[in-house]
C-alpha positions in Angstrom: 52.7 13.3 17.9 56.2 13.3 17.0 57.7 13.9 20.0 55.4 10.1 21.0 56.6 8.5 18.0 60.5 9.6 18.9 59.8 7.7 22.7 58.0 4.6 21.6 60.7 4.2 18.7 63.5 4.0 22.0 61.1 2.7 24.3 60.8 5.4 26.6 58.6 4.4 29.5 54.9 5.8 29.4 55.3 8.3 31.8 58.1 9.9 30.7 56.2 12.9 29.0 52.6 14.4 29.8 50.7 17.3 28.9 47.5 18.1 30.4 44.7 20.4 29.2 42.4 22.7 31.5 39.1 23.6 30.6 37.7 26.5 32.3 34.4 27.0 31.0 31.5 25.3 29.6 31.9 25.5 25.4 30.9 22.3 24.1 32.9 22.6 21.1 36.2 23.0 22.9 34.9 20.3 25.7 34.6 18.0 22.2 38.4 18.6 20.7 39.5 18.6 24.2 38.1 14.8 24.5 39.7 14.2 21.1 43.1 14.4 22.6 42.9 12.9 26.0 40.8 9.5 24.2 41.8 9.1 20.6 45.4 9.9 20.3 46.5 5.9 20.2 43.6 4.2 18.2 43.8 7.3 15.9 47.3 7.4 15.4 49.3 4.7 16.9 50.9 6.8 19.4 50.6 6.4 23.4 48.5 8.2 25.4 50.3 11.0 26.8 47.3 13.9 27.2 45.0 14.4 30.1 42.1 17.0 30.4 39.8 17.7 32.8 36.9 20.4 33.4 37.5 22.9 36.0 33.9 24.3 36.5 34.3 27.3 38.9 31.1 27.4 39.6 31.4 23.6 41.5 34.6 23.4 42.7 34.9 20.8 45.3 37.5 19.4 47.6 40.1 18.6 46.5 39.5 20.9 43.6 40.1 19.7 40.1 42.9 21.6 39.8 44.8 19.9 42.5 44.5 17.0 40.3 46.7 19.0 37.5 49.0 20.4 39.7 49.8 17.3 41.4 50.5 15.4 37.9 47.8 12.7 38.5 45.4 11.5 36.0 
């Protein structure tokens, strides 16, 4: 959160940081927390919205597999 505050403070443009979080795996309790970062980083503390997560289910794994979508930076 502080390296946000730091970039909005000089008006850094959006993309200019990003962090993205994998889940392998089904635990609805890290699913939760996980959802906590990617959705309620700016209305919980007034910072821009610079996490992505997505579920890579093994099990499912289609094409283009979701973790094309984190290797390739997209969101």
């Amino acid at each position: 959160m502080e390296i946000a505050r730091r970039l909005d403070k000089v008006k850094a443009p959006p993309f200019q940081i990003g962090i993205q979080f994998v889940q392998i795996g089904t635990d609805d309790e890290a699913a939760d927390h996980l959802k906590e970062l990617d959705d309620d980083l700016k209305t919980k503390h007034g910072i821009r919205d610079y996490v992505d997560t997505t579920l890579f289910d093994a099990v499912n794994v289609g094409t283009p597999s979701p973790l094309s979508k984190v290797l390739a930076g997209s969101r």
